[in-house]
Structures are given as structure tokens and as C-alpha cells.
C-alpha positions in Angstrom: -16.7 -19.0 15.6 -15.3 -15.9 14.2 -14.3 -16.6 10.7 -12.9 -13.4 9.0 -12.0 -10.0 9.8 -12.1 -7.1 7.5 -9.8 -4.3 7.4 -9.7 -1.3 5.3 -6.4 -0.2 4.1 -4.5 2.2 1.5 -1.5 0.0 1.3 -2.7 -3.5 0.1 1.3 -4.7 -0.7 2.7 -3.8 2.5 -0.1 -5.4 4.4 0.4 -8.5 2.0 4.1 -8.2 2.9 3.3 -7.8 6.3 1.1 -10.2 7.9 2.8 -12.8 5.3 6.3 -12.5 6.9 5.5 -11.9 10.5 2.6 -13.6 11.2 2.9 -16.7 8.6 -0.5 -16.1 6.6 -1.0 -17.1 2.7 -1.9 -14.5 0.5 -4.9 -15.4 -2.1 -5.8 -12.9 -5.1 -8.3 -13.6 -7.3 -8.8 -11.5 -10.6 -12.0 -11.0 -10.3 -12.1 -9.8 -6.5 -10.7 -6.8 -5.3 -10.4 -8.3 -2.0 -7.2 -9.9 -0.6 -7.7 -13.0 1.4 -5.0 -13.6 3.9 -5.8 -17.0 5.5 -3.9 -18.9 8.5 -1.7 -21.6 7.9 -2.4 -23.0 11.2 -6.1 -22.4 11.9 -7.8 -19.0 13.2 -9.8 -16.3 11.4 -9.1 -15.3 7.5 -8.4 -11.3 7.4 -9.6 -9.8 4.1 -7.7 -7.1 3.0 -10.5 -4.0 1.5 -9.2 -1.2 -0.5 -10.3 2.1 1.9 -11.9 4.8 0.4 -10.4 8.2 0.4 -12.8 9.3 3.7 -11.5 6.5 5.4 -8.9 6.8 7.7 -5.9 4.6 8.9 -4.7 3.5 12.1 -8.1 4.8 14.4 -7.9 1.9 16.8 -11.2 0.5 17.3 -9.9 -2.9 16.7 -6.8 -4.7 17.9 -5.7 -8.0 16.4 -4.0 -10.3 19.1 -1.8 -12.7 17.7 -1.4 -16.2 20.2 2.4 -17.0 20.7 3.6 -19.3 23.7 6.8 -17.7 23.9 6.5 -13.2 23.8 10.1 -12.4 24.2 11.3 -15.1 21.8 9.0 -14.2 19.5 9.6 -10.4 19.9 13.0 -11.0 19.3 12.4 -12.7 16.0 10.3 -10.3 14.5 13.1 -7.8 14.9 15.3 -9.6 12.9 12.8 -9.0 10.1 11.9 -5.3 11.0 9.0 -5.4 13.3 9.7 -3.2 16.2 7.0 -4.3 19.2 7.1 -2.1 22.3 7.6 -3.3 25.8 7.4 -6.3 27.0 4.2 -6.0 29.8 3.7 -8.8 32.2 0.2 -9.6 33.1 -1.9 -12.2 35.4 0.0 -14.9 34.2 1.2 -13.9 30.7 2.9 -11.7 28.6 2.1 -9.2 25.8 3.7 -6.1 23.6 2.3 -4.2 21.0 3.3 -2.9 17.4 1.6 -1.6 14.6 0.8 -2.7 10.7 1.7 -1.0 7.8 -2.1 0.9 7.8 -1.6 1.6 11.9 -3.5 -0.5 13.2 -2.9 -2.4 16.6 -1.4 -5.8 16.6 -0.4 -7.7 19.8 1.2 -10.6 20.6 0.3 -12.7 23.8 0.6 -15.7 25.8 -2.8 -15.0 27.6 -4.4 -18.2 25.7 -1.8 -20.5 27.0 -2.1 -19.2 30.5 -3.6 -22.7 32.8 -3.0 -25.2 29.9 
């Protein structure tokens, strides 16, 4: 089971702010860690937010984070109420998915893909 995903970032609050408001995750900051732990409140992997070096670049997509939702357009519509802009809406075998970007530039998604056949 994946547990925890690391990402590397130059902007610690706004990725606080961010995944905290539109995705629903609990912030935890210890003093003694310069890692942020961002942890689901409804199950799913922990992210762990890393302070990036100066070398290190943001936004090179390697990695995507895809966020389960039943309901795409609803929740689309939602998150633009709180200033998340996704793109289109694509249709695919059976579900739906559009793309946005964190504060840092990496790729976040929202899908219904896991609720396809249930």
C-alpha cells in the first residue's frame, strides 16, 4: 500500500493552503521537523511537504497526483468557488477527469475512474 508521497517545493504555505482547502487534508508541523505532514481525513496516502533546494525545480511533471471524486463537474465547480481553475472536463471509458495545477506546478487531477463498475 502506498503510504506517503514526497514533494519538493519552494512555497510550503501555499501548498499548506492548498491541498488543506481543496482537497480536505490536515496540516501537521512539528518543531523539530522541517517536513510538513499533510494527511487525509478520509483515508489514502499522507504527502510530505520537503523544502526544495535551490537546483531543484518546480512544476517538471514526472508525477501527477489524482484525486478520487464521484462527481467531476460538481466538484470542478466547487473548487472554483474557492479559486482553483481545473481545465476541461475530458470524458473517458466510463469516467471523467480535468486537470489543474498546485501552487509549486505540479499536476493534480481529479477523476471518477475508481468508481467506474462499482
Amino acid at each position: 500500500m502506498l503510504g506517503r508521497v514526497m514533494i519538493y517545493t519552494k512555497k510550503i504555505d501555499e501548498m499548506v493552503g492548498f491541498y488543506t482547502m481543496h482537497f480536505g487534508f490536515d496540516a501537521v508541523r512539528r518543531a523539530d521537523d522541517r517536513l510538513i505532514e499533510l494527511s487525509p481525513k478520509d483515508g489514502g496516502a499522507t504527502l510530505l511537504l520537503h523544502p526544495a533546494t535551490a537546483k531543484q525545480k518546480h512544476g517538471q511533471v514526472l508525477v501527477k497526483l489524482i484525486f478520487d471524486v464521484e462527481d467531476v463537474p460538481a466538484f470542478k465547480a466547487a473548487a472554483e468557488t474557492k479559486g482553483l481553475r481545473f481545465g476541461t472536463l475530458h470524458q473517458a471509458d466510463g469516467y471523467m477527469f480535468a486537470n489543474a495545477k498546485d501552487p509549486s506546478g505540479n499536476s493534480v487531477q481529479i477523476s471518477s475512474r475508481a468508481f467506474v463498475g462499482r
